[in-house]
N, C-alpha and C positions, 0 to 999 in steps of 0.2 A: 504493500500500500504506500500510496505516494505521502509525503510530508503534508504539502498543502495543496488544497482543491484548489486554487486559480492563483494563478502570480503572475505579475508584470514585468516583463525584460527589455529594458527600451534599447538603444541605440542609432548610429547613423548607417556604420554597417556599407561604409567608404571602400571601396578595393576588397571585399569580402574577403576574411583570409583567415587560418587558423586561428587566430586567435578569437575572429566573432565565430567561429564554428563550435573552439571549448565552451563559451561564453554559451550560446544556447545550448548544446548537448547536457551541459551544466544544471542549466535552470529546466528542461523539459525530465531530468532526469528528480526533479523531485518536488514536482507541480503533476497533479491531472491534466489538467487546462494552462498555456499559458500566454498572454496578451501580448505579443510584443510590437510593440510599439516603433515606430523610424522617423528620423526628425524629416520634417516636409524641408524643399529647398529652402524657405523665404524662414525659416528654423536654423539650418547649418548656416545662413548666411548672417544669421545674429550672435555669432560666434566663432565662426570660422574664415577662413577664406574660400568663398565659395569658387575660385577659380582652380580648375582639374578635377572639385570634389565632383563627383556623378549624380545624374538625375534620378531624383525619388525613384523612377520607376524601373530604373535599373538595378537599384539597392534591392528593391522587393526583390526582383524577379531574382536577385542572387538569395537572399533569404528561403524565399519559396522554395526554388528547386532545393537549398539545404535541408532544408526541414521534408522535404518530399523524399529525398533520398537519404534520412536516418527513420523514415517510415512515420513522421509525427506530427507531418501535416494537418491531420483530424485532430489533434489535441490542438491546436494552435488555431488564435485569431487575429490577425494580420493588420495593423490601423497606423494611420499616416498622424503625427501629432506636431504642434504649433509650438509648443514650450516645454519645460520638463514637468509639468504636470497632465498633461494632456487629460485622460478620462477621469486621474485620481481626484478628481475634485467635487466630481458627480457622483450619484448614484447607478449609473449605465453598469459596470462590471462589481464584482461583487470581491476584489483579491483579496488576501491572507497573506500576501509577502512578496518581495522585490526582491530583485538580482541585482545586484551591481556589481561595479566592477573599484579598486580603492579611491582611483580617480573621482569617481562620479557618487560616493557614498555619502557626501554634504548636500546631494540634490536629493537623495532618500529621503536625509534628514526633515530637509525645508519642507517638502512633502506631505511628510507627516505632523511636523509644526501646521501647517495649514487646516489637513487634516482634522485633526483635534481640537481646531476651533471652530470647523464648522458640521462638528460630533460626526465626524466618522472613524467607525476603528481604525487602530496604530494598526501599518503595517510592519510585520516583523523583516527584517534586513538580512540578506545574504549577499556576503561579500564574497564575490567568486575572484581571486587572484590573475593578474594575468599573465597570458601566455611570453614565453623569452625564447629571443632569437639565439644565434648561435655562439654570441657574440655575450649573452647575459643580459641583454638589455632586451625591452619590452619590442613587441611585433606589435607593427602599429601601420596604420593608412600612411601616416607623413612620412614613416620613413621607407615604403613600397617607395610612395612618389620621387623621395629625392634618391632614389636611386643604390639606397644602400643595402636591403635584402627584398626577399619576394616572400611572396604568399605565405610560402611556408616557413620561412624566418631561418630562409639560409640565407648567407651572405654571400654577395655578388662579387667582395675579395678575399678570398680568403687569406686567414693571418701567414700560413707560412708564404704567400705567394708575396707577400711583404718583404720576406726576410731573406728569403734566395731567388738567386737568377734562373728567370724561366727560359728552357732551350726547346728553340722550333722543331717538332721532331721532321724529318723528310719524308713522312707520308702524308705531313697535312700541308706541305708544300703548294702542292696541286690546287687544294681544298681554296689555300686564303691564295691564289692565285687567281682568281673567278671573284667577279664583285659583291660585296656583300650586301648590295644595295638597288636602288636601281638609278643608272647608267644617263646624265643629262649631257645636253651639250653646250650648255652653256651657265654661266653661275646666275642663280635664280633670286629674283630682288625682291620677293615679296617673303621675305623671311624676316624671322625677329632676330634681329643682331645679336642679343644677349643671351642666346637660346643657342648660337652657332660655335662650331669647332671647326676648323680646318684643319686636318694634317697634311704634310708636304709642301716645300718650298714655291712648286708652280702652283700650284691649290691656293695657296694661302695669299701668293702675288697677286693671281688672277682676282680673289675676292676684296684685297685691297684696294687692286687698282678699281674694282666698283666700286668702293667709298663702303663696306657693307660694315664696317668696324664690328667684325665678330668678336665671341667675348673671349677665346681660347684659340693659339694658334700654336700647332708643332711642327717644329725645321729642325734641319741638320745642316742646310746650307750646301746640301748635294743634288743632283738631280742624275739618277739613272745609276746611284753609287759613285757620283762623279764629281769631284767638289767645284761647285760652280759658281757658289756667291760667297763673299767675304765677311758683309754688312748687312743688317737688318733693314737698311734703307734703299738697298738693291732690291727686296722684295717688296717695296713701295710702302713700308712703314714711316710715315711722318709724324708721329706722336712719340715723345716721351712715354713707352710704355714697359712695366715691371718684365721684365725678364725674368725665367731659374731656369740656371744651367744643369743638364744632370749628364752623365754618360751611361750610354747604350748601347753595346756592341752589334752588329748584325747578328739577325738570328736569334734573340735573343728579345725577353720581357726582363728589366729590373726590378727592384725593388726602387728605386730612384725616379722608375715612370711611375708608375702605380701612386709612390710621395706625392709626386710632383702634380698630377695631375689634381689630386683630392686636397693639396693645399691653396691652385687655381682656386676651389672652389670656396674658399674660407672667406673671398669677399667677391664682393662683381663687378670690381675694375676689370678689366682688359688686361690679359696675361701672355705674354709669348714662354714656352718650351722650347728653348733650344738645346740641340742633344749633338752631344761630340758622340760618334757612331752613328748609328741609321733610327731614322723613327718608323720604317715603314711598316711596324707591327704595333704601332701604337692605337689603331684603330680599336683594337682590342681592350686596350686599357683604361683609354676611352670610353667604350660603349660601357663597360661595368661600373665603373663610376661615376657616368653623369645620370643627373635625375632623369625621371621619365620624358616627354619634349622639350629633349634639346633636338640639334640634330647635328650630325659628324659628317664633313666631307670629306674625299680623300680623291685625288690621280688613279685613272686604272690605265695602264700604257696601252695606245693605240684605241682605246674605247671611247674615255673622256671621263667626266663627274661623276664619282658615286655620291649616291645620298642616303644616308643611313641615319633611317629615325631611331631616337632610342626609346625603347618601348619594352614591355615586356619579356616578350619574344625573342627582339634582338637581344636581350641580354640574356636572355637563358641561352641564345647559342653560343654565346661568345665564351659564358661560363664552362660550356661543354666543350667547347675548343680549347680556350686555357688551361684545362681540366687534364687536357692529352698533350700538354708539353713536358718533358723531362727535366731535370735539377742536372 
């Protein structure tokens, strides 16, 4: 027999991922019935940033199907709410107790202060702890988005890949020989500057010489493995702009790109990468590190422009190709 006949489980329920998955498996595991509740847009937007967060009705539809495939769809009632008290303040449902999660256990509270002054019973409080990434730190929507783990609160770098040098093996030679994107002809102006990476010295000239002032740029000051520029003003950089220098031998992922790239991101000035050895594998390093839309150019010899959105996806392949380099 379950604990309590009907309980309230609210949340937003942003990038559905493990963690909201414990978080009801939790509460339906010792409720009959249980209400859950999802903040409407014009809701997340009075506390959040509502930009990247997803559409109410894509949140359901991720809920839905969860709850449809741990079988507990019939126990469950499904309702869009405006504030963190949404039905508790009426007499429409009838609960015995709340889920929360430590974060949000001051909005039980208020709740229930409310509650009790317009004589409806206390609800009693479960605090359901949450889920941790690989890293020990909490799986959460913001950090899917910036790019630091997925879903399931693996991490998109891993620690040792920090600490030793990753070597190309010669079977995936082939592989990142082939674009990992898809292939323009020309550099595209309707992009958000501060969203862009170019890697490689003609890439990064070419988006210069548009004026696109991307917010990350990686050179070696070769082209073709061939040392062809001296200066950063060779590739039509006219701005006093922050430089780190790291070295990266061909063939090879360091630990010094992987720094480099994720202290780039520690503010949102304009950063150039400049690498004594080759960056041509930095595309990789790249995609796992940046948040979800940005997007990464790179030269494919004789093709022209790749474009590589970082998204999901592309970062779970990237992680799976890093995955098959050698120490």
């Amino acid at each position: 027999m379950k604990k309590f006949k009907q309980l309230i489980a609210s949340g937003t329920f942003d990038l559905f991922h493990k963690g909201h998955e414990s978080f009801l498996r939790k509460s339906f595991e010792v409720a009959e019935e249980v209400i859950v509740c999802i903040t409407s847009n014009s809701y997340v937007k009075s506390f959040k940033d509502l930009k990247g967060i997803e559409e109410f009705e894509i949140r359901k539809k991720a809920v839905t199907e969860f709850l449809t495939s741990m079988g507990a769809i019939d126990r469950a009632k499904i309702i869009l709410i405006d504030d963190i008290f949404g039905p508790l303040l009426t007499r429409q449902f009838d609960p015995d107790a709340i889920t929360v999660t430590p974060t949000n256990e001051k909005n039980a509270i208020k709740i229930n202060e409310e509650r009790k002054k317009i004589g409806l019973p206390i609800l009693k409080i479960v605090v359901i702890p949450l889920d941790k990434s690989a890293d020990g730190k909490e799986i959460s929507s913001t950090r899917i988005r910036d790019g630091e783990i997925n879903r399931n609160g693996r991490l998109y770098v891993r620690t040792d890949w920090k600490n030793k040098t990753l070597n190309l093996p010669q079977n995936l030679r082939p592989i990142l020989q082939k674009p990992l994107g898809k292939v323009l002809s020309t550099v595209p102006l309707d992009v958000d500057s501060s969203k862009v990476i170019t890697i490689g010295d003609i890439t990064t000239q070419k988006f210069n010489e548009k004026k696109v002032d991307q917010f990350l740029s990686v050179v070696d000051f070769k082209v073709h493995r061939e040392k062809k520029f001296e200066k950063l003003s060779e590739l039509s950089f006219v701005d006093d702009i922050e430089t780190i220098r790291i070295e990266n031998p061909a063939g090879t992922i360091t630990p010094g790109l992987f720094n480099s790239i994720q202290m780039a991101f520690q503010t949102t000035d304009r950063k150039i990468i400049l690498v004594e050895g080759e960056e041509d594998l930095a595309v990789l390093p790249a995609l796992l590190v940046s948040p979800l839309g940005f997007v990464i150019f790179y030269g494919q010899p004789d093709e022209g422009l790749v474009e590589v959105k970082v998204t999901e996806e592309n970062k779970g392949k990237a992680y799976d190709l890093v995955s098959k380099f050698s120490y």
